[in-house]
C-alpha positions in Angstrom: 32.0 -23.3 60.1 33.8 -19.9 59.8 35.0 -18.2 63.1 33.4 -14.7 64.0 34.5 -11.8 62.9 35.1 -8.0 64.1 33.4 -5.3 62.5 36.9 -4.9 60.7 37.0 -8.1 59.2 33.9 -8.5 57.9 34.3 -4.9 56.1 36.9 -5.7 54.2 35.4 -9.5 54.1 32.8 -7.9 52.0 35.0 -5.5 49.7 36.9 -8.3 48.6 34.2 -10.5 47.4 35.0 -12.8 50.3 32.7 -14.8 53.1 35.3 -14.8 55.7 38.6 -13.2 56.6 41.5 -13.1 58.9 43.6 -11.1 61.1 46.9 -11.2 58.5 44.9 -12.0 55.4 45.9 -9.6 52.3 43.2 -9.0 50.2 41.8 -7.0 47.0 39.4 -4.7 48.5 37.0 -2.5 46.2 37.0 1.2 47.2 33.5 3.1 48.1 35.1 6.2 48.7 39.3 8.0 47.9 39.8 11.3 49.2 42.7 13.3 48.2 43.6 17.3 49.4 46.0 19.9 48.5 48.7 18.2 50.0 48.5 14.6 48.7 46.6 15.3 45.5 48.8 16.7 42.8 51.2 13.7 44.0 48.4 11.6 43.7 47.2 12.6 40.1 50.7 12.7 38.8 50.8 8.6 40.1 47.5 8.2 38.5 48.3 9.9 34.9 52.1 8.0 34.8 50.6 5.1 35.4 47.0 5.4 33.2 47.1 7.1 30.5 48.2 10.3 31.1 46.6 13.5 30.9 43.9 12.4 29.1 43.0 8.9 31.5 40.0 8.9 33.2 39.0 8.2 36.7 37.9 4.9 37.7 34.7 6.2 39.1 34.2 10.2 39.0 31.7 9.6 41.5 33.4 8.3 44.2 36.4 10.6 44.4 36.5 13.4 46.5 39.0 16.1 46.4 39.0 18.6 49.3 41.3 21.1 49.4 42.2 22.5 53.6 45.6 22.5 54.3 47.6 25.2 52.6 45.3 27.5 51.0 44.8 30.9 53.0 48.4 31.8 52.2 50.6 34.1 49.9 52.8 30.8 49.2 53.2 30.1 45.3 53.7 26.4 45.6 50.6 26.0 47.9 48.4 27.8 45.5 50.2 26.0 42.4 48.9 22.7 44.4 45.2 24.3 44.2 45.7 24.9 40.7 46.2 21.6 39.8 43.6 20.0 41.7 41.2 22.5 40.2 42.5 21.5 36.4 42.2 18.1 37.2 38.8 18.3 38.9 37.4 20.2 35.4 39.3 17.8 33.0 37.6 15.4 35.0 34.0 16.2 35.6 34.6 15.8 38.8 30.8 16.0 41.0 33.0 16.1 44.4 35.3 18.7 44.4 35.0 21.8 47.3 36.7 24.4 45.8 38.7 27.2 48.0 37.2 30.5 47.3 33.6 29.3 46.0 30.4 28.7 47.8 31.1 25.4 47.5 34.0 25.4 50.1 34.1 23.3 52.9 37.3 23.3 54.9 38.9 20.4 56.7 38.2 16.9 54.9 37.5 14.6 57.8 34.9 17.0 59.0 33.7 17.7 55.5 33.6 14.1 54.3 30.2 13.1 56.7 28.7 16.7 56.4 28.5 16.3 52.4 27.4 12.1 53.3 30.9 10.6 51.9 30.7 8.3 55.3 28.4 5.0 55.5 28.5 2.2 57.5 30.2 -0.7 56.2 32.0 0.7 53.3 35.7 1.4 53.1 36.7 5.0 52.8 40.9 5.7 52.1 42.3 9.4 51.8 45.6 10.7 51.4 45.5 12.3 54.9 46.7 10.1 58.1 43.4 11.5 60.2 41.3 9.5 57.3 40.4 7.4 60.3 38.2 9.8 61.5 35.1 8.3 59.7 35.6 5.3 61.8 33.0 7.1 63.2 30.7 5.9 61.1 30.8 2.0 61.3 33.7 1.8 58.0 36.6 0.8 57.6 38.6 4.1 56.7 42.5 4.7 56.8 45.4 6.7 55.1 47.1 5.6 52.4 49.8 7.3 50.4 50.2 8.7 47.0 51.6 5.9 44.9 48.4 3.5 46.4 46.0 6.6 46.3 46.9 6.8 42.6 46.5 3.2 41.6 42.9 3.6 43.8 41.9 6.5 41.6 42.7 4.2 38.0 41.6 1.0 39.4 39.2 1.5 42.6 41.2 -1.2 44.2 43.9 -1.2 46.8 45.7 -4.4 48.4 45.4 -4.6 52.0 45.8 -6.3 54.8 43.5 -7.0 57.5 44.3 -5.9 60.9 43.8 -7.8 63.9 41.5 -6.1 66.6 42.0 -4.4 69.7 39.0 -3.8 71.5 38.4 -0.3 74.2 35.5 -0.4 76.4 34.1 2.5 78.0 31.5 1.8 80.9 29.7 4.2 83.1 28.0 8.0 82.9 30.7 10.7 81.0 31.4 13.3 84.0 30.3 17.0 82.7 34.2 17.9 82.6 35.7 15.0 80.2 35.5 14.9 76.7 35.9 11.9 74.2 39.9 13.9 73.8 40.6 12.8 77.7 39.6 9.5 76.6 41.4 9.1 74.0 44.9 11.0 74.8 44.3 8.4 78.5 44.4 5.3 75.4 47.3 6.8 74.1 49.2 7.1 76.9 48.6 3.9 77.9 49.5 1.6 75.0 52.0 4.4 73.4 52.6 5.6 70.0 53.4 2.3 68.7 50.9 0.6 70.5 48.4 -0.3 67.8 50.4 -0.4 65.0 48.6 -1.9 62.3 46.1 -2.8 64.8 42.2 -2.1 64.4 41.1 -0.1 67.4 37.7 -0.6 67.9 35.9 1.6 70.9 32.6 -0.1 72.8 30.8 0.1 76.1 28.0 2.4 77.1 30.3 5.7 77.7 31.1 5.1 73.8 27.3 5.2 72.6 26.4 8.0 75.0 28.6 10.0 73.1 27.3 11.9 70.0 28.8 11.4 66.5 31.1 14.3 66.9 32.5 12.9 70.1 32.9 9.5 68.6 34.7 11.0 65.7 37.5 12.8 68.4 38.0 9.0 69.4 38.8 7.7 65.8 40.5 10.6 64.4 43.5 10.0 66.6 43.7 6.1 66.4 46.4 7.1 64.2 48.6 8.5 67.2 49.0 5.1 68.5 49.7 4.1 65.2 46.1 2.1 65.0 45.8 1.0 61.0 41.6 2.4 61.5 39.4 3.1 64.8 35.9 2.0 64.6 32.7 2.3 66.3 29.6 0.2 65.5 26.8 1.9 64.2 23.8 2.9 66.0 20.8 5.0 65.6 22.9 8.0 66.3 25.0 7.1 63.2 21.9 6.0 60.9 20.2 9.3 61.4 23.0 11.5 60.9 23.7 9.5 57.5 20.8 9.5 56.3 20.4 13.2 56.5 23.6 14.3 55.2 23.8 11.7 52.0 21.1 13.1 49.8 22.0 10.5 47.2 20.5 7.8 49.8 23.1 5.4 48.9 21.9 2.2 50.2 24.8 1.2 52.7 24.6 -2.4 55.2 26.0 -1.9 58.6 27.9 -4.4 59.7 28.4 -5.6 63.8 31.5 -7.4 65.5 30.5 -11.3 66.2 30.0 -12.4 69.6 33.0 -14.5 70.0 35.4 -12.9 67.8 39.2 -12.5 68.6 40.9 -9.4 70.0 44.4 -9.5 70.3 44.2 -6.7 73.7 41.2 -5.6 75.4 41.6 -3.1 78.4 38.4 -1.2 80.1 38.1 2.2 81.6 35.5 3.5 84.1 35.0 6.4 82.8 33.5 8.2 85.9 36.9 7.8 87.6 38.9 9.3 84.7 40.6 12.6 84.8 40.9 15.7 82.7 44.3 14.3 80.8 46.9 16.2 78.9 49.8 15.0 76.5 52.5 16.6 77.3 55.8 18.0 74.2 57.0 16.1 72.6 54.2 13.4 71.8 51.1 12.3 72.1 51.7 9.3 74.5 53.2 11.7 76.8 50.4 11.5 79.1 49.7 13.4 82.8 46.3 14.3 84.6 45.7 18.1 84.3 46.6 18.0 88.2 50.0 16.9 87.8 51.1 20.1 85.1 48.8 22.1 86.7 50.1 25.9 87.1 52.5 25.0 83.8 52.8 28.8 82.1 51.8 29.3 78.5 51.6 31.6 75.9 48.8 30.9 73.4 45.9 28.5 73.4 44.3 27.0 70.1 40.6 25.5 69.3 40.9 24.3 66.1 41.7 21.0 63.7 39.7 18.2 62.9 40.0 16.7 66.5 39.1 20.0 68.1 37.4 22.4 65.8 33.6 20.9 65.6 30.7 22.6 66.8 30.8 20.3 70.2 34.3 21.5 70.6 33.2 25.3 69.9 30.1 24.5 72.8 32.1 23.5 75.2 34.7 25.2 75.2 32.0 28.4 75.2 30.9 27.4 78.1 33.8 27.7 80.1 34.9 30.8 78.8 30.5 32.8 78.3 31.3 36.3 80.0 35.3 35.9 81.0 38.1 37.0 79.4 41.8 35.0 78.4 45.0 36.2 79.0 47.1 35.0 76.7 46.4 34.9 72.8 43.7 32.5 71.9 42.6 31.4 68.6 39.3 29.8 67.4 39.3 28.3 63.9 36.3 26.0 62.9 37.0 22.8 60.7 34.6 23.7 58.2 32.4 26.3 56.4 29.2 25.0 57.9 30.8 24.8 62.1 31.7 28.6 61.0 28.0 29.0 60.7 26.9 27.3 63.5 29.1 29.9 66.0 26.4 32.2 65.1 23.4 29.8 65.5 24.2 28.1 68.2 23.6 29.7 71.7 24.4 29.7 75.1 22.4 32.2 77.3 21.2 34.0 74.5 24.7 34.7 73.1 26.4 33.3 70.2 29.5 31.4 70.1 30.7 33.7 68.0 30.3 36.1 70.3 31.3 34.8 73.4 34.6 33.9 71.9 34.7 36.9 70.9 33.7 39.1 73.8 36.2 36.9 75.8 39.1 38.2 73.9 39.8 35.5 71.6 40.6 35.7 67.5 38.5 33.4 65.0 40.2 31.9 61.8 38.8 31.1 58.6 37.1 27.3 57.9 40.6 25.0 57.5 43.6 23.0 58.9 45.1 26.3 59.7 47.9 26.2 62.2 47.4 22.6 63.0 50.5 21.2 60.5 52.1 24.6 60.7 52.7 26.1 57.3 53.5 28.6 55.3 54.8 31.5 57.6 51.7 33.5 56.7 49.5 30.6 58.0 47.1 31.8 60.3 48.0 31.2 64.2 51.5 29.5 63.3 53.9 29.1 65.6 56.3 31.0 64.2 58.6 32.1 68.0 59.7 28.9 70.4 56.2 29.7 72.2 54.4 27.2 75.2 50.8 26.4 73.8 48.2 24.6 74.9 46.1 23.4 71.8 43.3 20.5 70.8 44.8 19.7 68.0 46.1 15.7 67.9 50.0 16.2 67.3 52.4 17.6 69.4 55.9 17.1 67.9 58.6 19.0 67.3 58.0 21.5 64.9 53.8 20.6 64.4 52.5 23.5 65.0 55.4 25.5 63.5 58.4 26.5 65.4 60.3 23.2 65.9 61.3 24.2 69.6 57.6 25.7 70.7 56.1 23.5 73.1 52.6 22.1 72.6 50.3 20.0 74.9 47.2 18.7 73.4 43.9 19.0 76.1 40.4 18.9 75.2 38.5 21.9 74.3 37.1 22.6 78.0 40.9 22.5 79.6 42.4 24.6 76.4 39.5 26.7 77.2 40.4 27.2 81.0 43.6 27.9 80.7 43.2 30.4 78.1 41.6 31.8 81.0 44.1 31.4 83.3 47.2 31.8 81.1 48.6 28.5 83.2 47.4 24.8 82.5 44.1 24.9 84.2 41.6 22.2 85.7 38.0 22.5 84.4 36.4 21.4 87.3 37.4 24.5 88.9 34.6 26.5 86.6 32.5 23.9 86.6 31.6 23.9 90.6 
């Protein structure tokens, strides 16, 4: 009889045509889903047209590629339009169903936000992009992960891609979420404690009832920086929450099978938080892992804040960060920059005593970015929000080295959007709680 299996495992059990898999086990696993952006794609599509045919070889399946551009694309900079360009030819050469075009209607903005909001994220598939975050869709009950242009190119001729599976390590979050934590304390306090390096390779998969109380934004905070602790995916099992945002958002009602961790299946570390005696946490320059409570930097001065990224720039980042900051005003710089086209909207839709978050941002001083990555991996020097002087920011973004944001001597810490929001208030590292009282 075959041993259980993680959520994980039986994923990529399943692309591979297999009945059981484990921890170490390299396998042939079909693709439901390669994403490629401005960055990674022209790399990837010159791997693809060496290696296949050339200009003229076709895409394994035009339906299952999808090419977002975000990254580099409000700028001036003649390479970073060039890589537009080429995306573009290759989409139309292609017949491509799936590509979100910069400058059209059809423009979405960051791809691990855009991916689920166009239904490109079901349970129990595997999902791969050129991007790191990829893991993001996690989210969703998949098994979803990086991979770089050589692989993504042999993905998009063959829809195949040799991996191995990753042994599991399992988080468990019990108890009622305090009003002033957000699924970003939770995970930079993971971070912190097993380090950079401490899942590399590794599944991370996030349970307990603090996970599930969570809506699928929140949940998406938590996989989208797996990759910080060098975690190969993060993963969350599907609920109703996830089943009814799928099947709203994939109008092609792709049939999909969600698939559940065995009871007695291996973990190789399992640690649980009570989550009602966690902290507002903060990583600190120059890394992620560089954790402290928001009481021990407390006071720290700073020069800008930024609510942005695909960790940071959803619309229940834009909420609560609102919140904290409906009728005051910041004093340093602040910038807002949704992750996509349709958050943009919702800062107009959405409402907090009667106001919009558009205009509460606003009215509280702060400057709104167009849809995209924007300062988040720096950039051009015309990138919106760059850090472009050696500058102290505090930012809910999910990297903090040297040089992320822009300036390679600027300091960042990474907060959630309710203590990025306070202290834009206060100009210093602030503590939530003290609005919230």
């Amino acid at each position: 009889m075959a041993s259980p299996m993680t959520m994980t495992e039986k994923i990529l059990a399943r692309a591979s045509g297999k009945s059981h898999v484990e921890p170490g086990e390299n396998v042939w696993a079909n693709v439901d889903v390669l994403m490629t952006h401005d960055v990674c794609g022209p790399g990837t599509i010159g791997v693809f047209q060496k290696n296949f045919g050339g200009p003229t070889a076709k895409v394994w399946d035009k339906e299952k590629l999808v090419i977002i551009p975000d990254h580099y694309i409000f700028t001036k900079d003649s390479m970073a339009n060039r890589n537009v360009d080429v995306l573009r030819e290759f989409a139309k050469q292609q017949d491509l169903p799936y590509y979100y075009d910069v400058g059209t209607d059809r423009y979405k903005g960051v791809c691990h936000i855009a991916l689920p909001e166009e239904g490109h994220t079901r349970p129990g598939e595997v999902l791969l992009g050129t991007d790191s975050h990829t893991c993001t869709a996690g989210a969703f009950g998949e098994f979803a992960t990086g991979i770089g242009n050589t692989d993504a190119g042999f993905v998009m001729g063959t829809g195949k891609l040799w991996l191995k599976t990753p042994p599991t390590m399992r988080f468990v979050f019990h108890g009622n979420l305090p009003p002033y934590l957000m699924a970003k304390d939770l995970i930079l306090a993971v971070i912190g404690d097993i380090g950079c390096d401490g899942a590399t390779y590794k599944a991370m998969e996030f349970d307990g009832d603090g996970v599930f109380a969570l809506n699928i934004e929140e949940r998406m905070t938590l996989c989208n920086m797996v990759i910080e602790a060098g975690g190969k995916n993060g993963i969350i099992a599907p609920d109703q929450v996830t089943f009814d945002y799928v099947n709203k958002r994939d109008l092609r009602k792709k049939p999909y099978t969600a698939v559940y961790t065995d009871p007695g299946a291996k973990f190789v570390f399992e640690k649980v938080y009570d989550v009602t005696k966690m902290e507002p946490t903060i990583a600190k320059p120059h890394s992620p892992d560089n954790k402290a409570t928001v009481t021990q930097v407390k006071g720290t001065k700073l020069d800008r804040a930024y609510i942005g990224s695909c960790t940071g720039g959803k619309l229940t980042d834009f909420k609560a960060a609102a919140a904290i900051l409906n009728g005051k005003s910041v004093k340093i710089d602040t910038f807002v920059v949704p992750a996509t086209t349709e958050v943009d909207r919702g800062l107009d839709t959405e409402m907090i005593g009667g106001k919009s978050l558009r205009s509460i941002f606003l009215n509280a001083g702060a400057k709104i970015g167009d849809a995209s990555c924007a300062a988040c991996l720096g950039g051009p020097s015309d990138t919106f929000g760059r850090l472009n002087t050696p500058i102290s920011c505090i930012s809910t973004t999910n990297r903090n080295f040297p040089g992320r944001m822009g300036h390679k001597e600027a300091q960042v810490f990474l907060a959630s959007p309710m203590t990025v929001a306070a202290s834009a208030l206060a100009g210093t590292i602030a503590d939530c709680r003290d609005l919230l009282i």
